[in-house]
N, C-alpha and C positions, 0 to 999 in steps of 0.2 A: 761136627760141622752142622749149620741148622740151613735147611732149603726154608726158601721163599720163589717168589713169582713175582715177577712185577708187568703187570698189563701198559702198554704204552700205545697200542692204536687209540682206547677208550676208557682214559682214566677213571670216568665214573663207572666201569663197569665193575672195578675191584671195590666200588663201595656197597655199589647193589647185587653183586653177585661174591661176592668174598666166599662167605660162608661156605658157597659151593664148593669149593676147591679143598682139596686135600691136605695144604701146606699153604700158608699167608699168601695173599696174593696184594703187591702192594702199588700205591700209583706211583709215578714216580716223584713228584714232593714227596711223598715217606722214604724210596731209597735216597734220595737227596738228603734228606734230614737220618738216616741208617749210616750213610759215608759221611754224615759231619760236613758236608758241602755245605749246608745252608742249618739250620735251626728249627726249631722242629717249637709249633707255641699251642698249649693247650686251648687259648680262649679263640686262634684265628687259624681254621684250614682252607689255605685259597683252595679253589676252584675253579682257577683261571687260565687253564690247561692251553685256549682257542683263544684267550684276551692278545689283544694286540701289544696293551700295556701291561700284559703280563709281571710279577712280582720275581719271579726267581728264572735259572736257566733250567728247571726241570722242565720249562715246556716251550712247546717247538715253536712259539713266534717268538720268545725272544728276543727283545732288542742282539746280545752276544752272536744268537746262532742267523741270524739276517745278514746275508750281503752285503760290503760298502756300498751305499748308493753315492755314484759316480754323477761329477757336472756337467750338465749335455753345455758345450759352447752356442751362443747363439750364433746363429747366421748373420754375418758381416752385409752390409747392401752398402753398395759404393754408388754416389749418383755421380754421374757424369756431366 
């Protein structure tokens, strides 16, 4: 069986600091693209860990992992 790591507080830190570690340390687009969830492309590695519009569910804004946002009703004013 092969260990790896995957850092998920600060994904760029398994870019910049990888080497240090003992065993792969991967961000999670690589485990994401490891379990075949999403695709993995030579020419594009997002970086869009914190993007709002973020590209895949490996990262935590997400359109999927956000909240329904629910419709506030507006306030009804009856004149008399």
């Amino acid at each position: 069986m092969n260990e790896f790591w995957t850092q998920v507080a600060c994904p760029r830190l398994s870019i910049d600091w990888g080497t240090a570690f003992p065993v792969p340390l991967l961000t999670p687009y690589e485990l994401s693209a490891a379990l075949k969830y999403t695709s993995f492309s030579l020419t594009e590695y997002p970086m869009d860990f914190y993007a709002n519009d973020s590209r895949g569910p490996w990262t935590n804004n997400h359109e999927s992992h956000r909240p329904k946002r629910t419709r506030r009703h507006l306030p009804i004013v009856v004149n008399s």
